[in-house]
LUMGUFI-996410 format. One record per residue (C-alpha): residue in one letter; x, y, z. Coordinates in Angstrom, 3 decimals. Each point is the difference from the previous one (the first is absolute). Example, Ala and Ser with C-alpha at 12.3 -4.5 7.8 and 13.67 -1.06 7.14 Angstrom:
% residues 2
PT   resn         xx         yy         zz
PT      a     12.300     -4.500      7.800
PT      s      1.370      3.440     -0.660
END
This chain:
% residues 123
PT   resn         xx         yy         zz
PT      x      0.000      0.000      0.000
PT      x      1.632      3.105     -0.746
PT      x      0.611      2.668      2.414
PT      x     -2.359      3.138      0.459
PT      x      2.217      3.563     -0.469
PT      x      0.756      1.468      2.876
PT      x      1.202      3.840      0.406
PT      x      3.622     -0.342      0.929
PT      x      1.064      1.250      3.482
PT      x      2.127      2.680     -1.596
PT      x     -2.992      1.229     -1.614
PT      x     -2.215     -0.279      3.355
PT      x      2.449      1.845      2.000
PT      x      0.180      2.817     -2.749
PT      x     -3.810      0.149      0.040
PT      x      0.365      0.175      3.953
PT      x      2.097      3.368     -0.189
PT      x     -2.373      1.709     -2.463
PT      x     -3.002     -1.228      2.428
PT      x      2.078      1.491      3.009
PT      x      0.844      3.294     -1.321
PT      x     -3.376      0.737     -1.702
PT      x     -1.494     -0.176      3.201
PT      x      2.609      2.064      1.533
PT      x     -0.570      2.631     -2.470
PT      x     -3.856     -0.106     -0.568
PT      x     -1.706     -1.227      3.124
PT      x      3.013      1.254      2.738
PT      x     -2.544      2.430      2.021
PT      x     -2.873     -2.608     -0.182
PT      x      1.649     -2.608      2.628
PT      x      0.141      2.779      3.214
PT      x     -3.325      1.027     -0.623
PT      x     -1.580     -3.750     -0.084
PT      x      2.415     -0.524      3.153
PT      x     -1.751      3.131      2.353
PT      x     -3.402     -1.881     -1.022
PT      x      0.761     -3.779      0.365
PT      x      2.431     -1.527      3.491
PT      x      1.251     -2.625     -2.469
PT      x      2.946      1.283     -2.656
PT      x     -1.273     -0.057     -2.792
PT      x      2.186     -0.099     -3.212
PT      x     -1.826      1.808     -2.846
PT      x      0.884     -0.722     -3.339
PT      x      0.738     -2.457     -2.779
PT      x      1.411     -3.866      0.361
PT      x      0.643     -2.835     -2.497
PT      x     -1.114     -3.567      0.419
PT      x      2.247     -2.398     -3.086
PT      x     -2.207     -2.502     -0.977
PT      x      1.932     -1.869     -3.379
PT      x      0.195      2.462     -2.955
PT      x     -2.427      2.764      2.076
PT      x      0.351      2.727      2.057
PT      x     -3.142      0.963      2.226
PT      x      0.360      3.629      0.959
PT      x     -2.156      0.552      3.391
PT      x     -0.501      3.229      1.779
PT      x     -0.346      0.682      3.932
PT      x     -2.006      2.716      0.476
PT      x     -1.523     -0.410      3.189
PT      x     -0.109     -3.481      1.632
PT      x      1.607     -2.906     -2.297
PT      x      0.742     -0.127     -3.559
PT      x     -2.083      0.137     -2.595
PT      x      0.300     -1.359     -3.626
PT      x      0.296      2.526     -2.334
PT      x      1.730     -1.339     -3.560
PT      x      1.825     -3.335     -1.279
PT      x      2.883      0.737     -2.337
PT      x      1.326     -2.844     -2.458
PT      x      4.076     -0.593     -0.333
PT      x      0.981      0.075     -3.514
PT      x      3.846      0.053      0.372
PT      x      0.406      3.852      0.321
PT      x     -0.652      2.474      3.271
PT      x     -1.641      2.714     -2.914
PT      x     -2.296     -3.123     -1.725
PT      x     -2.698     -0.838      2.405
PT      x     -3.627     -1.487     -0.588
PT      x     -1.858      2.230      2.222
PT      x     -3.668     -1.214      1.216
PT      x     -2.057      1.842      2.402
PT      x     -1.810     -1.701      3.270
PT      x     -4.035      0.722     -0.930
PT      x     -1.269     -0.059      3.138
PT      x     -3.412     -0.799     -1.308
PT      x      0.659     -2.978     -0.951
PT      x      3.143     -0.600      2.485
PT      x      2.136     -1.161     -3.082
PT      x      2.784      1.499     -1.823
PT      x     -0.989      1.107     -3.521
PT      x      3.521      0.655     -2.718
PT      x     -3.227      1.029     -2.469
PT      x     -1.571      3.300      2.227
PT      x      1.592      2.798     -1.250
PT      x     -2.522      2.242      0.857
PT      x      0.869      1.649      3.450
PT      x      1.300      2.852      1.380
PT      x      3.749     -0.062     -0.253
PT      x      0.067     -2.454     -2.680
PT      x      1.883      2.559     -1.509
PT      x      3.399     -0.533      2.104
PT      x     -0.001     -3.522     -0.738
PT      x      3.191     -0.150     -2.167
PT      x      1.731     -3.575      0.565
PT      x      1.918      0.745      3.184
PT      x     -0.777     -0.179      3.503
PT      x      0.450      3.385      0.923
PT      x     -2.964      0.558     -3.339
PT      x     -2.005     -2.526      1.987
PT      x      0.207      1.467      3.711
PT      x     -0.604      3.410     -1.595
PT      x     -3.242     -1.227     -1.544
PT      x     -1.071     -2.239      2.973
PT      x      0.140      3.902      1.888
PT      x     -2.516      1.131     -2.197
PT      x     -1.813     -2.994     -0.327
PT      x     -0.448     -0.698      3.261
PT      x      0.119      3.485      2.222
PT      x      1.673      0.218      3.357
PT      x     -2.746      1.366      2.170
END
């Protein structure tokens, strides 16, 4: 039986860093103020779960992560199949193109989290 692709670490730890510093730059005032609300530390933000050949891109906003898109490896960071979670029909769907932000979505990961911010609003 031949083996499923995988993202290769290297890759994973790359896609770690641009996870890291996106939230550092776009949601760095967002932690404090959950933290004056909540006794618990809360860590607002992106994180990556590596599941064979996909990246799911979740997003803590106020309790626990939340899916917000699956991206495909195709053997380059700037070449990924983006899908968006529909939480209508609790499936991700690489066919809706229709949604706000769909616009950012340009085959990298950065494209995807920018997107998944207007997508899917921080309130």
């Amino acid at each position: 039986m031949p083996k499923k692709p995988t993202i290769p670490t290297e890759i994973q730890e790359e896609v770690q860093k641009l996870i890291d510093e996106f939230n550092r730059v776009n949601l760095k005032d967002s932690t404090a103020l959950l933290s004056a609300f909540f006794s618990k530390k809360i860590k607002r933000g992106y994180s990556a779960r590596f599941k064979g050949k996909f990246l799911y891109l979740d997003r803590t906003d106020r309790h626990e992560p939340l899916p917000i898109c699956r991206l495909t490896w195709n053997g380059k960071m700037d070449n990924w199949d983006f899908a968006i979670f529909k939480y209508s029909s609790e499936k991700y769907d690489s066919e809706e193109w229709f949604f706000p932000g769909a616009e950012e979505v340009d085959g990298t990961v950065t494209g995807a989290m920018k997107a998944g911010m207007i997508a899917y609003e921080i309130r």
